[in-house]
N, CA and C atoms as a LAMMPS dump frame, in Angstrom:
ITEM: TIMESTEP
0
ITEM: NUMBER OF ATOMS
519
ITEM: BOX BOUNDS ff ff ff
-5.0000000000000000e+02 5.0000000000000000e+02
-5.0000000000000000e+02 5.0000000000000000e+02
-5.0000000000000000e+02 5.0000000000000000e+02
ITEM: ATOMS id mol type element x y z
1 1 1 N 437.007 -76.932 -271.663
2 1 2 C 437.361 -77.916 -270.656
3 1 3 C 436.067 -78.494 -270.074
4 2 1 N 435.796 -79.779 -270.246
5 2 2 C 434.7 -80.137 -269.554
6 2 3 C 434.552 -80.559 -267.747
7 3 1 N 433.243 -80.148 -267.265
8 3 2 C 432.952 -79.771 -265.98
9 3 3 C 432.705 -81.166 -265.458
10 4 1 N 434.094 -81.236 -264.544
11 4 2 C 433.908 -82.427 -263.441
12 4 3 C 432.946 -82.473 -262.566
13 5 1 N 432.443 -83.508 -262.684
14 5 2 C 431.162 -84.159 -261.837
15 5 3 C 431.484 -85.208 -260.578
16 6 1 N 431.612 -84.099 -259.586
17 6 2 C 431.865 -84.75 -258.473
18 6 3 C 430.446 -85.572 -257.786
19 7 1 N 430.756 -86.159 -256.362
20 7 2 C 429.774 -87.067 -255.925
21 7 3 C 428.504 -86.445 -255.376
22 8 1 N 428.952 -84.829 -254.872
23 8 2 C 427.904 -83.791 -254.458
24 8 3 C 427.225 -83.321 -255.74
25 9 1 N 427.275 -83.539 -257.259
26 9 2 C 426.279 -82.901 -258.415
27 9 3 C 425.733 -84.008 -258.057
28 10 1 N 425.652 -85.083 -258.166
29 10 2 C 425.063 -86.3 -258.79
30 10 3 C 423.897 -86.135 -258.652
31 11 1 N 423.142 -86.159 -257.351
32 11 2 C 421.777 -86.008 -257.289
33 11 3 C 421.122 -84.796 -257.757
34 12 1 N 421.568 -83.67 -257.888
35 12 2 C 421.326 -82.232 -258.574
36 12 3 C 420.853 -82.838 -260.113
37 13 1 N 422.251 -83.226 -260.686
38 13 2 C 422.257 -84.315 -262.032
39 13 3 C 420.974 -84.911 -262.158
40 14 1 N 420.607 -85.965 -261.615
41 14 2 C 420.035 -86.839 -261.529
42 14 3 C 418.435 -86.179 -261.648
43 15 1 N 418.133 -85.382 -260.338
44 15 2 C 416.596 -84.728 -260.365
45 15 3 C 416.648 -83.634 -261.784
46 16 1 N 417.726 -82.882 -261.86
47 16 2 C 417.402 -82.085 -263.435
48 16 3 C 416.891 -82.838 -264.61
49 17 1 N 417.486 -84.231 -264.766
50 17 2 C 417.388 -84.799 -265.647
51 17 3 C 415.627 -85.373 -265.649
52 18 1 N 415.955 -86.132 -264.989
53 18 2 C 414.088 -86.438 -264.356
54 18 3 C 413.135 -85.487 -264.57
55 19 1 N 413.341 -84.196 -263.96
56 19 2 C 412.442 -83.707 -264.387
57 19 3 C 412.363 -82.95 -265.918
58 20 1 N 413.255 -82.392 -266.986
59 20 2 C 413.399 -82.794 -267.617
60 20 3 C 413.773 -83.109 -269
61 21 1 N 413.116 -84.664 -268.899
62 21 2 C 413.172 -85.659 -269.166
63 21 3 C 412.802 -85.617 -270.328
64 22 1 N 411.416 -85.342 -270.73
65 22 2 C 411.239 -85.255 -272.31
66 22 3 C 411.62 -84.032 -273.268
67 23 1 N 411.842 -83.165 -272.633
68 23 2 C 412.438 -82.469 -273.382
69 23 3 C 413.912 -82.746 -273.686
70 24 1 N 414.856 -83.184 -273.112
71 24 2 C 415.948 -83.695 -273.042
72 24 3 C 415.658 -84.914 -274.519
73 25 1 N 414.844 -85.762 -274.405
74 25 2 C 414.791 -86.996 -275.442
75 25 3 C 413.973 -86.143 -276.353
76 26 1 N 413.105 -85.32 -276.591
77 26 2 C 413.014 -84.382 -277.685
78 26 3 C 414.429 -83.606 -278.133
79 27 1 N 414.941 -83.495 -277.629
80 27 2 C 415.922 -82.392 -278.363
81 27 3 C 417.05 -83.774 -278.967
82 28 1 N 417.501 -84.206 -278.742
83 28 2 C 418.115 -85.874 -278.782
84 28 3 C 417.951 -86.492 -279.967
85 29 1 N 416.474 -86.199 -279.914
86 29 2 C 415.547 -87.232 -281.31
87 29 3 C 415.821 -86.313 -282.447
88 30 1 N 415.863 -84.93 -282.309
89 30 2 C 416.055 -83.73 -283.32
90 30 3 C 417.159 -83.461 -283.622
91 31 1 N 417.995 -83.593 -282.423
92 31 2 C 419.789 -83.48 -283.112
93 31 3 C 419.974 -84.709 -283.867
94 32 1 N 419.406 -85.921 -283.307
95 32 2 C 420.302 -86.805 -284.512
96 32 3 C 419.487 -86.722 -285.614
97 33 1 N 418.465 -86.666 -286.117
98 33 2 C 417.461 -86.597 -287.197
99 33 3 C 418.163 -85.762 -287.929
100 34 1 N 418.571 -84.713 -287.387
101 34 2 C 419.339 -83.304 -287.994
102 34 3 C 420.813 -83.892 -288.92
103 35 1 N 421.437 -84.775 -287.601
104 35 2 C 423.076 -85.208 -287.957
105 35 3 C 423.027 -86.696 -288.634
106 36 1 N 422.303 -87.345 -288.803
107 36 2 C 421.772 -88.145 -288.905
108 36 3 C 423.534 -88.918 -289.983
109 37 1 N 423.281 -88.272 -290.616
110 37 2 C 424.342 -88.626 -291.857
111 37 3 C 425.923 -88.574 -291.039
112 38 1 N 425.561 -87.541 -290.608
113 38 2 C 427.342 -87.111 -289.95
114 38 3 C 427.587 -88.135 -288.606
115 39 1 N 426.798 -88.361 -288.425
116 39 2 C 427.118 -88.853 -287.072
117 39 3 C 427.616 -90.785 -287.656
118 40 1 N 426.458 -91.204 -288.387
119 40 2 C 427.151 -92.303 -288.846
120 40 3 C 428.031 -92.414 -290.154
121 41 1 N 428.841 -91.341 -290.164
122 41 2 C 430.073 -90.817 -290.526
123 41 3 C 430.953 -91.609 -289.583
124 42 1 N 430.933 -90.567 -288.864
125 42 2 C 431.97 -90.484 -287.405
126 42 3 C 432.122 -92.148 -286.936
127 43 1 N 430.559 -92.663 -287.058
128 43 2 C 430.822 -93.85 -285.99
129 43 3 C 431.553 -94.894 -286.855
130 44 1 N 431.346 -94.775 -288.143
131 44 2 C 431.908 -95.304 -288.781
132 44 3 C 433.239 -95.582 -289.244
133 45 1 N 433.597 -94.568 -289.103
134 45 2 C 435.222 -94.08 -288.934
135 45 3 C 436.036 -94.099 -287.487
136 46 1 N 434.955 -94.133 -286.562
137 46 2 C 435.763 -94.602 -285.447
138 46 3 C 435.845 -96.459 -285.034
139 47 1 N 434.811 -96.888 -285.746
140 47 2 C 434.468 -98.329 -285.943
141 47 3 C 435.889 -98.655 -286.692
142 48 1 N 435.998 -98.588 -287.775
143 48 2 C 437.376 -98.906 -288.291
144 48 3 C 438.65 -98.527 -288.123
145 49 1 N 438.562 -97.363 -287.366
146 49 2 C 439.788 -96.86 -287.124
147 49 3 C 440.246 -97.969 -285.593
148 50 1 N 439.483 -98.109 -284.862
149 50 2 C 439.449 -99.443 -283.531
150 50 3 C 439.449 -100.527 -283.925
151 51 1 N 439.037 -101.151 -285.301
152 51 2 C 438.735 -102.311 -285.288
153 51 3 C 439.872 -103.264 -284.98
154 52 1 N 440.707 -103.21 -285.631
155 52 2 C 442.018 -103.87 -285.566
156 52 3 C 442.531 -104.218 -283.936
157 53 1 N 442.77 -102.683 -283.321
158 53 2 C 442.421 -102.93 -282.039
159 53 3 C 441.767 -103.81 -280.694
160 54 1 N 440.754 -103.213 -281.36
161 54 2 C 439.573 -104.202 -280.925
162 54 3 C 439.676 -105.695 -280.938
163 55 1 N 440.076 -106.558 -282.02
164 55 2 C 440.325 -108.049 -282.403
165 55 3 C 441.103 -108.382 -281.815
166 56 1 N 441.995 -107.676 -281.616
167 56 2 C 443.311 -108.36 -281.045
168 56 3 C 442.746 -108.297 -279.513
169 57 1 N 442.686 -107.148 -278.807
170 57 2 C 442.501 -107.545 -277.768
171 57 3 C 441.424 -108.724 -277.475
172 58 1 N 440.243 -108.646 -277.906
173 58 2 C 438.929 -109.553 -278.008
174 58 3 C 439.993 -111.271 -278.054
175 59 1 N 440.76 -110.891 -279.082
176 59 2 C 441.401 -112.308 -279.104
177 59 3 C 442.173 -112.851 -278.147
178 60 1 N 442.854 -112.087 -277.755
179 60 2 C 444.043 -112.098 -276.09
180 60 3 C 443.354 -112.299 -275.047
181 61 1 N 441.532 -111.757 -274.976
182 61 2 C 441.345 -111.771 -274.048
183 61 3 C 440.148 -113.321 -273.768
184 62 1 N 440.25 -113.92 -274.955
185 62 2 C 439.684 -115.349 -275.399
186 62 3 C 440.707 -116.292 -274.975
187 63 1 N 441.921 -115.778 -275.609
188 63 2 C 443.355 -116.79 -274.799
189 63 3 C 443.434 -116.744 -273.544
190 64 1 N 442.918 -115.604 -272.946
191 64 2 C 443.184 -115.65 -271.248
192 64 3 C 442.198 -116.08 -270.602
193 65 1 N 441.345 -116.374 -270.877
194 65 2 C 440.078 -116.943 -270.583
195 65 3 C 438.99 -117.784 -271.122
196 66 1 N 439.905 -118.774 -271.266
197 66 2 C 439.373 -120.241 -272.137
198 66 3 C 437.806 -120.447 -271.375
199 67 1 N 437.821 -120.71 -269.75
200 67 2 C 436.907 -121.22 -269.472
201 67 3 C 435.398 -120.02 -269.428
202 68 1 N 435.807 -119.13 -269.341
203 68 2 C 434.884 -117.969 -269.612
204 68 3 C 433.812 -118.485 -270.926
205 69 1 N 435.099 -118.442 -271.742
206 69 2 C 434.299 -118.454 -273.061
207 69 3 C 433.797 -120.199 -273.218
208 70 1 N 434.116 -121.05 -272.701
209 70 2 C 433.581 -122.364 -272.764
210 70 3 C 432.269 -121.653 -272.44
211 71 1 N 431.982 -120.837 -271.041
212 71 2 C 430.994 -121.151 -270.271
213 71 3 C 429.841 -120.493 -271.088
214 72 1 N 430.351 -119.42 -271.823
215 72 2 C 429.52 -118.343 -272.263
216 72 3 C 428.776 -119 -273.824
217 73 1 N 429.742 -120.024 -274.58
218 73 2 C 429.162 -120.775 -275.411
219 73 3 C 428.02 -121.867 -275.023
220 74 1 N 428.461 -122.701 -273.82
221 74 2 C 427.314 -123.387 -272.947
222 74 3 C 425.947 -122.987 -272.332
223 75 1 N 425.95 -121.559 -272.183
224 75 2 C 425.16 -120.642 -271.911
225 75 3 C 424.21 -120.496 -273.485
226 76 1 N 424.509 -120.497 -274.39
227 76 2 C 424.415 -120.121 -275.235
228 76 3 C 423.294 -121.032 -275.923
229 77 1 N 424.128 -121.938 -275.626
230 77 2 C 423.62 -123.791 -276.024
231 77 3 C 422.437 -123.55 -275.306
232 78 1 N 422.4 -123.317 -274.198
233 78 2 C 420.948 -123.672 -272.872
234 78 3 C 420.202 -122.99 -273.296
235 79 1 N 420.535 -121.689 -273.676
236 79 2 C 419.328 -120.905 -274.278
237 79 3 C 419.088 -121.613 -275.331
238 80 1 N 419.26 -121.67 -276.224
239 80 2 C 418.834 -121.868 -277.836
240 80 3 C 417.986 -123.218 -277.431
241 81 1 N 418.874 -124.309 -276.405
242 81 2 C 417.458 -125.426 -275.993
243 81 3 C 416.465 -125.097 -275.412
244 82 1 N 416.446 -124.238 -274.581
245 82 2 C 414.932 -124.019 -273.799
246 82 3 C 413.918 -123.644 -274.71
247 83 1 N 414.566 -121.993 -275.844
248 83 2 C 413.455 -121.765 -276.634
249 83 3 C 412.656 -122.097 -278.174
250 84 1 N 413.16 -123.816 -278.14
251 84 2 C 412.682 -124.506 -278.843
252 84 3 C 411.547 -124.594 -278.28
253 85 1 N 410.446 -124.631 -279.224
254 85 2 C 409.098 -124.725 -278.197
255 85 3 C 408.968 -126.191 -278.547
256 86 1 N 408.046 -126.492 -277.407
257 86 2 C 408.042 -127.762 -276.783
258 86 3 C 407.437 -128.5 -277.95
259 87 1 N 406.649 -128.284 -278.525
260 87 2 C 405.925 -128.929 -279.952
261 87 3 C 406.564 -129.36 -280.879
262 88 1 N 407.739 -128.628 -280.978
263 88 2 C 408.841 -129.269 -281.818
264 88 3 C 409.928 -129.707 -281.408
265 89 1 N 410.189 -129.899 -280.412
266 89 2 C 411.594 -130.802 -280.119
267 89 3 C 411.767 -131.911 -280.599
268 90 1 N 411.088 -132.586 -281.01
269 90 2 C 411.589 -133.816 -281.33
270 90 3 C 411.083 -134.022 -282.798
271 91 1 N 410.811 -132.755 -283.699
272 91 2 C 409.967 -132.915 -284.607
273 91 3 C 411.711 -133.239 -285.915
274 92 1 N 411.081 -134.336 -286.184
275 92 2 C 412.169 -134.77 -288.313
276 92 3 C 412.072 -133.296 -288.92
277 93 1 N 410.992 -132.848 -289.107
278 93 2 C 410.423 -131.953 -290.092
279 93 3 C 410.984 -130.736 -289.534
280 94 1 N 411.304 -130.3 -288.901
281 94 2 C 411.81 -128.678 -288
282 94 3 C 413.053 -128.981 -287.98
283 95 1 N 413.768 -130.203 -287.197
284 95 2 C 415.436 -129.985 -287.523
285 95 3 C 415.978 -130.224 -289.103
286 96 1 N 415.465 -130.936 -290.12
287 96 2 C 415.475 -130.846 -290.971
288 96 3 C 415.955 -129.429 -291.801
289 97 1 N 414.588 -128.292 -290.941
290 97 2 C 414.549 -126.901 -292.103
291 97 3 C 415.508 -126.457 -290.95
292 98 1 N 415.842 -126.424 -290.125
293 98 2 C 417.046 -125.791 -289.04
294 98 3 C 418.321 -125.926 -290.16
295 99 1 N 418.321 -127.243 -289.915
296 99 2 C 419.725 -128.199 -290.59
297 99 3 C 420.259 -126.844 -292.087
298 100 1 N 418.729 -127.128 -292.693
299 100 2 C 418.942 -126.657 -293.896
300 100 3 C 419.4 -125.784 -293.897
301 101 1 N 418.711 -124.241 -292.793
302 101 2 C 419.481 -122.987 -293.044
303 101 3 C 420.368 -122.604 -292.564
304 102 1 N 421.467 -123.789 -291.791
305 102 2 C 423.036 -123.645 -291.588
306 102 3 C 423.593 -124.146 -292.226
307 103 1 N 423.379 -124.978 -293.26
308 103 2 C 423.485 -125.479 -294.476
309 103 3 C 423.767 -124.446 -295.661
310 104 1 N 423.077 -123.662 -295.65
311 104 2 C 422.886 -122.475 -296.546
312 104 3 C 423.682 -121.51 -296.508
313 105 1 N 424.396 -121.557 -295.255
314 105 2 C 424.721 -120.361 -294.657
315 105 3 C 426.322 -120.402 -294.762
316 106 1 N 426.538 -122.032 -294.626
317 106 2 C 427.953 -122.036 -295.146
318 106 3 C 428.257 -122.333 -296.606
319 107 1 N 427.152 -122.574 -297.32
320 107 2 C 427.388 -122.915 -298.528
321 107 3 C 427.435 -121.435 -299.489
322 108 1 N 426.755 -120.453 -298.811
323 108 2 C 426.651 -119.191 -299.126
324 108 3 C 428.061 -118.689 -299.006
325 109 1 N 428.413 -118.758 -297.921
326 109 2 C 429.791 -118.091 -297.389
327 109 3 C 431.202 -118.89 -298.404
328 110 1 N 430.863 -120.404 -298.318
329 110 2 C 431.998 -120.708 -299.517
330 110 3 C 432.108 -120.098 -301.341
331 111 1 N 430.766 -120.14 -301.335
332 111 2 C 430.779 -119.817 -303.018
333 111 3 C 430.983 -118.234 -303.246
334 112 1 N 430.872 -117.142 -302.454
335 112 2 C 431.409 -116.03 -302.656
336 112 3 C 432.379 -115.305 -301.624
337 113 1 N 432.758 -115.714 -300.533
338 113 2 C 433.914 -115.453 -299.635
339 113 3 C 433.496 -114.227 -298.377
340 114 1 N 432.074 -114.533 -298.416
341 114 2 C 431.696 -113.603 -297.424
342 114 3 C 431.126 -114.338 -296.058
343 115 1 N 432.095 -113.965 -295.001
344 115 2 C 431.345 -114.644 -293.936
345 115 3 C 429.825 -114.313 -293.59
346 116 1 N 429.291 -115.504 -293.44
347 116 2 C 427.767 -115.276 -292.904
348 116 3 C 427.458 -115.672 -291.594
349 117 1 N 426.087 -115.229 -290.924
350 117 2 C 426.213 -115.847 -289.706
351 117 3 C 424.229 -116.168 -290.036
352 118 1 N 423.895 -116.978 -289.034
353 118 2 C 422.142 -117.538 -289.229
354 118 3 C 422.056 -116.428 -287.711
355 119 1 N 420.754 -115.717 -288.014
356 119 2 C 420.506 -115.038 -287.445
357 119 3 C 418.945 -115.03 -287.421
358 120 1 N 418.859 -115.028 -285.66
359 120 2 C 417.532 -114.983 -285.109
360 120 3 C 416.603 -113.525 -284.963
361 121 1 N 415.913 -113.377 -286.319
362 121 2 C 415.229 -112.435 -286.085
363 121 3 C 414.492 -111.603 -285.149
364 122 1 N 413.869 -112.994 -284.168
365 122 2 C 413.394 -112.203 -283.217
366 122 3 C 414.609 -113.009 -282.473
367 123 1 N 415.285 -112.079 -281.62
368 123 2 C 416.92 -112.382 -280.55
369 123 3 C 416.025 -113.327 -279.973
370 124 1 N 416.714 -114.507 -279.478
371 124 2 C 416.421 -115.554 -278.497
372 124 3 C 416.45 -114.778 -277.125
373 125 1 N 417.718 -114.097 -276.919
374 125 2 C 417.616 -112.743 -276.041
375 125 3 C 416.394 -111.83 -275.107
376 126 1 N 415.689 -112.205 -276.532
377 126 2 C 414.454 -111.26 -276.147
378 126 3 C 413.071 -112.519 -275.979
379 127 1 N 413.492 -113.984 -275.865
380 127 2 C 412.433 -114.545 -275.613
381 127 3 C 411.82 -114.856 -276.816
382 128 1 N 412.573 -115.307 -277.951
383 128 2 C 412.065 -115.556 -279.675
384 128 3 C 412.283 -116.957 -279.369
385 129 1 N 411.85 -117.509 -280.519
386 129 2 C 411.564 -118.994 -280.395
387 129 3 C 413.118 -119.375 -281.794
388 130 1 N 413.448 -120.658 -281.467
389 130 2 C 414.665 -121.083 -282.182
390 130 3 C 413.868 -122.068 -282.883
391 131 1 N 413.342 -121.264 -283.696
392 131 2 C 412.766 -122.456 -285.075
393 131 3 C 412.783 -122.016 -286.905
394 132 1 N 413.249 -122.573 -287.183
395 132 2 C 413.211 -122.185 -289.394
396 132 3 C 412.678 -120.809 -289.302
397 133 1 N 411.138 -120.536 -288.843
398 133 2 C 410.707 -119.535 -288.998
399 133 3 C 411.187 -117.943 -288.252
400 134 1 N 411.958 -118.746 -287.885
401 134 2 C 412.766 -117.343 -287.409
402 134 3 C 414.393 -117.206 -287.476
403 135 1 N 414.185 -117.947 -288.515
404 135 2 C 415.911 -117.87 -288.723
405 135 3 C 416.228 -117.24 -290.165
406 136 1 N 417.299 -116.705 -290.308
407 136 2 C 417.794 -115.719 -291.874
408 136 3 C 419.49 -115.934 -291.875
409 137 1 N 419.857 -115.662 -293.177
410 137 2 C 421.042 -115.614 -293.226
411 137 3 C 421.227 -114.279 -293.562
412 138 1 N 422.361 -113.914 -292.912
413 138 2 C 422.743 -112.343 -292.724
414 138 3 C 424.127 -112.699 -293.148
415 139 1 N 424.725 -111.244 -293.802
416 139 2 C 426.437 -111.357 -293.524
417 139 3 C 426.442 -111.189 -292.217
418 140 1 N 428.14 -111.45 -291.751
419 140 2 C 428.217 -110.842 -290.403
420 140 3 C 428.353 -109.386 -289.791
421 141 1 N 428.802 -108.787 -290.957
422 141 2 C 428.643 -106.965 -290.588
423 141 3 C 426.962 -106.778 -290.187
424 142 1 N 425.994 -107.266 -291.806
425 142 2 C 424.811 -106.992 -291.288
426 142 3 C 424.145 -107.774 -289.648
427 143 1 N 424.592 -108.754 -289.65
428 143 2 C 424.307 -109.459 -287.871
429 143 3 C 424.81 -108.759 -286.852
430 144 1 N 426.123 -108.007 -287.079
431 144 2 C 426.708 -107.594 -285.627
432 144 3 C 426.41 -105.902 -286.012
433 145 1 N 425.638 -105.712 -286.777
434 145 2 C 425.476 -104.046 -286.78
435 145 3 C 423.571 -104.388 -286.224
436 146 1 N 422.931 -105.268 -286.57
437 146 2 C 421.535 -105.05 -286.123
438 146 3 C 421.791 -105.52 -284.737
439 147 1 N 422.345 -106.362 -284.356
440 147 2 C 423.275 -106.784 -282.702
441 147 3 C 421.037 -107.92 -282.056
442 148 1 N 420.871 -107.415 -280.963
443 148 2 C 419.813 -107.879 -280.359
444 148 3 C 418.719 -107.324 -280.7
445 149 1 N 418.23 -106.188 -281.716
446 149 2 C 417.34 -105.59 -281.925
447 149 3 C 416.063 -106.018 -283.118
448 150 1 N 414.958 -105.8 -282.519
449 150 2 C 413.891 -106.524 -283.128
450 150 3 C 412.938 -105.611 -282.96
451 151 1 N 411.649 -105.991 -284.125
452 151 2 C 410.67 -104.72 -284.381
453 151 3 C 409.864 -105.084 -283.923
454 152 1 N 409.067 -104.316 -282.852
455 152 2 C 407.506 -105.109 -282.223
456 152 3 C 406.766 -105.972 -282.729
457 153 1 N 406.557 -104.866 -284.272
458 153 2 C 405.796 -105.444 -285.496
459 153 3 C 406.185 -107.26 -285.906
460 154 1 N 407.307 -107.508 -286.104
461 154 2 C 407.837 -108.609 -286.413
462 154 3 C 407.348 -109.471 -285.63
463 155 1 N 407.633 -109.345 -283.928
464 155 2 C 407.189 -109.939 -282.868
465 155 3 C 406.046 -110.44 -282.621
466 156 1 N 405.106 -109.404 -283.042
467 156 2 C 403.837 -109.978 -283.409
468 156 3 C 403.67 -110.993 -284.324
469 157 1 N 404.119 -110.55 -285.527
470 157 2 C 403.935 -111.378 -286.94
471 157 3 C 404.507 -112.869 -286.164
472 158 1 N 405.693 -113.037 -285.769
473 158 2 C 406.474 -114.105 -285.233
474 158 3 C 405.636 -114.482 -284.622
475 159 1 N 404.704 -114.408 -284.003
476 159 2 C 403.897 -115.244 -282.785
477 159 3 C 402.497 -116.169 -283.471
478 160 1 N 402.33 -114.743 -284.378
479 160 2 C 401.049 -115.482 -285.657
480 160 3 C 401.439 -116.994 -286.241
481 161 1 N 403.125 -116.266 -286.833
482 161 2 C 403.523 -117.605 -287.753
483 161 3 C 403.574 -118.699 -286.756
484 162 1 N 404.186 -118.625 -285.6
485 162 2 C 404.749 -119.787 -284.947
486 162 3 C 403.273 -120.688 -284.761
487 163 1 N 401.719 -120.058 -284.296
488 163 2 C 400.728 -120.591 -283.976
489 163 3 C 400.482 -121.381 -285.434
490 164 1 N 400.375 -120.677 -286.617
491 164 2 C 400.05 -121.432 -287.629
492 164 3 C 400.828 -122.906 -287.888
493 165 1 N 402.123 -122.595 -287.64
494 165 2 C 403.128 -123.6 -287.833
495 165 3 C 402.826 -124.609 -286.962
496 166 1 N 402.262 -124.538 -285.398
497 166 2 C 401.528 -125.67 -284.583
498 166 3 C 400.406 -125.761 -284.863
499 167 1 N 399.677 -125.66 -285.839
500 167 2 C 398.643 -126.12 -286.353
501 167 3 C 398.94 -126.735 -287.565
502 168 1 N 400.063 -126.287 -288.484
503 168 2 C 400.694 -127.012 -289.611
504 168 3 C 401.339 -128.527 -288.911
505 169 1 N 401.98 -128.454 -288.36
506 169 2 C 402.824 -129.546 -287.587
507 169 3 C 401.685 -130.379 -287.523
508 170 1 N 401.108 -130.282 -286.332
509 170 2 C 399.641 -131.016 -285.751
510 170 3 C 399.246 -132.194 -287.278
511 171 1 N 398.977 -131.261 -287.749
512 171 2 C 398.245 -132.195 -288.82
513 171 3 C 398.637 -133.442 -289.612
514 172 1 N 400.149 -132.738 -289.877
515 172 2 C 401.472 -133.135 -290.782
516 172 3 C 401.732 -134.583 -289.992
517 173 1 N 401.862 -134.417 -288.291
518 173 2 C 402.047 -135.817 -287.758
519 173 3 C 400.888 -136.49 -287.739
């Protein structure tokens, strides 16, 4: 039977944990390393065993809230405009290779029946730039299983390419 946690543990909770702390995320890092396999077993099987679930409500809850989701697509829009960097907004040559790889993405998805989605390597989320060079076509399992996550390493690389690319541009006009 697991031990109810009333409002008097919490801070008990709270300072055990704190202090600690790395041993807690050491032992964490070693159980799953250990389960590693089993565990994305489980999640996997609880992923599909909900999914169905899951849609429907997700969908009911899109019907009940039209303007939500207007707003949250508009939101969406604002981001993706801001982190166009300013060098290319108005560039032929950048919406062009944009164009192209949503282009790709449905032409991919018609000729073998797999939905795809264009996916921002480095998440706009995280302050990535919305340009060719950071865009990929993913299925959508692989897009909604990597979700917002990005590798430092990349981040870096992404910042290299983008400088070269305003020095490519520069010239090009």
């Amino acid at each position: 039977m697991p031990i109810k946690v009333t409002d008097d543990r919490r801070p008990y909770n709270r300072a055990y944990y704190l202090k600690n702390k790395e041993r807690i995320n050491a032992w964490q890092k070693e159980y799953d390393l250990k389960n590693k396999e089993n565990i994305s077993i489980y999640a996997r099987a609880y992923y599909l065993k909900n999914k169905e679930h899951k849609n429907k409500t997700h969908k009911r809850w899109k019907e009940n809230n039209p303007a939500l989701v207007l707003q949250h697509h508009a939101l969406r829009r604002a981001r993706k405009k801001r982190s166009i960097p300013k060098w290319l907004k108005n560039c032929p040559i950048e919406k062009r290779r944009v164009y192209t790889v949503y282009l790709l993405s449905r032409l991919l998805a018609k000729a073998d029946g797999i939905e795809r989605h264009v996916d921002h390597m480095w998440p706009l989320s995280d302050g990535g730039p919305h340009w060719s060079g950071n865009l990929q076509v993913l299925t959508k399992e692989e897009n909604l299983e990597k979700g917002a996550y990005s590798c430092p390493k990349l981040k870096k690389q992404m910042k290299l390419n983008l400088k070269e690319a305003k020095v490519l541009y520069a010239k090009a006009a």
